[in-house]
N, C-alpha and C positions, 0 to 999 in steps of 0.2 A: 504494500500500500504506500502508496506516497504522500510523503509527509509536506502540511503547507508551510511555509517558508514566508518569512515578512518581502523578503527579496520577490518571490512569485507573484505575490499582491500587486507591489508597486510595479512589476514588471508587465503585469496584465494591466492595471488602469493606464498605465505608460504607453502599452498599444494601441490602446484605443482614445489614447490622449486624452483623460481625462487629466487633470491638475489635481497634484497633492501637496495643497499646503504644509500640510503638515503628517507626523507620525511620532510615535513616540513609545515604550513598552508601559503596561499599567501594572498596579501591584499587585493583581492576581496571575500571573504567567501570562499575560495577554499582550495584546500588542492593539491599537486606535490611529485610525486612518482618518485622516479630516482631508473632503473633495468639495467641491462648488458647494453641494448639495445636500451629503449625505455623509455623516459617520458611520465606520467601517470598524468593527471591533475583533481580529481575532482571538479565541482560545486558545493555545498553544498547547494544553493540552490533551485537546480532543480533538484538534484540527476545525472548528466549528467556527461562525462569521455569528456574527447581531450585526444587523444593519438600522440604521434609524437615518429617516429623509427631511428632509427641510420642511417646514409644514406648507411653503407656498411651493411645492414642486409641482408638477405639471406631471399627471398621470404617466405619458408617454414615455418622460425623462426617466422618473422609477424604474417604468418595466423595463427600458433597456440598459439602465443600469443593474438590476437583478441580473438581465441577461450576460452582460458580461461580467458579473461579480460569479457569476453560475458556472463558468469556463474554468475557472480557478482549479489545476488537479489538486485531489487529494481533499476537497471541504470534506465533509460528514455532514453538516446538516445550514442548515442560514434560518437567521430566527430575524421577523420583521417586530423591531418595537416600533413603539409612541413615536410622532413626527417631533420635530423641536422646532424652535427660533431662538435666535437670541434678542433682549426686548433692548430698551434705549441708554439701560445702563451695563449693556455685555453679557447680561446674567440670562443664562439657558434655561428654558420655558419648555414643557415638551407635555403633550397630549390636549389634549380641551382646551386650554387655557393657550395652549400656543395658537391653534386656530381659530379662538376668539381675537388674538393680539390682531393676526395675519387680517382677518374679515373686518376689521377696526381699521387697520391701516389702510384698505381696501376705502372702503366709505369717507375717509378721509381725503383720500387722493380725488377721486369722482368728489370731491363738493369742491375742492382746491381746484380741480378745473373746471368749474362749471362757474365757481367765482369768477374765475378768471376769463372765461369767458364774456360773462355778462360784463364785465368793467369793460371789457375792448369793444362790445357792441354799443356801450353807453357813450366812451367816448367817441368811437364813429358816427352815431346819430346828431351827439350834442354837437360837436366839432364846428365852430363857426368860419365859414369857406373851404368845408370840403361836401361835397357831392356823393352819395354812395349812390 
């Protein structure tokens, strides 16, 4: 059986060009992959992956991310947690509460441009000597 390797990881998201911020070993025999999107945790002792996605991922992004974390020889098993964010002060949010932040910020940005909006139609109408 072949054994997974922190080196096989980075050498599979490295194919497929995904960006690896970062890595680093954690202090249960593990080893944590941070990509665009999604942290990447393996067991080292069972050969095993957790995966956890950014809570604004795009379905599609996920599944082909699965797909290639899936290629990896030697997993035994991939476990999907909780999605996360990080909120405004760096600090990691993850399940419910992350995709409440995410649909906040959501709602946020849509009234920030609809603001913005309406002030550029106002000053177009009001505008004395210009013609729309």
């Amino acid at each position: 059986m072949v054994k997974v390797t922190v080196d096989s990881i980075i050498d599979k998201l490295t194919e497929y060009g995904m960006a690896l911020y970062t890595d680093y070993p954690t202090q249960d025999q593990g080893h944590c992959f941070m990509t665009k999107n999604m942290l990447i945790f393996l067991d080292q002792e069972d050969d095993s992956l957790a995966i956890t996605f950014q809570a604004d991922s795009k379905p599609e992004d996920v599944a082909s991310n699965l797909l290639i974390v899936n290629e990896i020889d030697g997993i035994t098993d991939i476990a999907i947690m909780e999605s996360f964010i990080y909120d405004k002060d760096n600090k990691f949010i993850s399940g419910n509460e992350a995709h409440h932040l995410v649909k906040a910020a959501w709602v946020e940005e849509a009234f920030r441009k609809v603001a913005t909006q309406q002030a550029y139609n106002e000053i177009l109408m009001t505008v004395k000597g210009f013609d729309c």
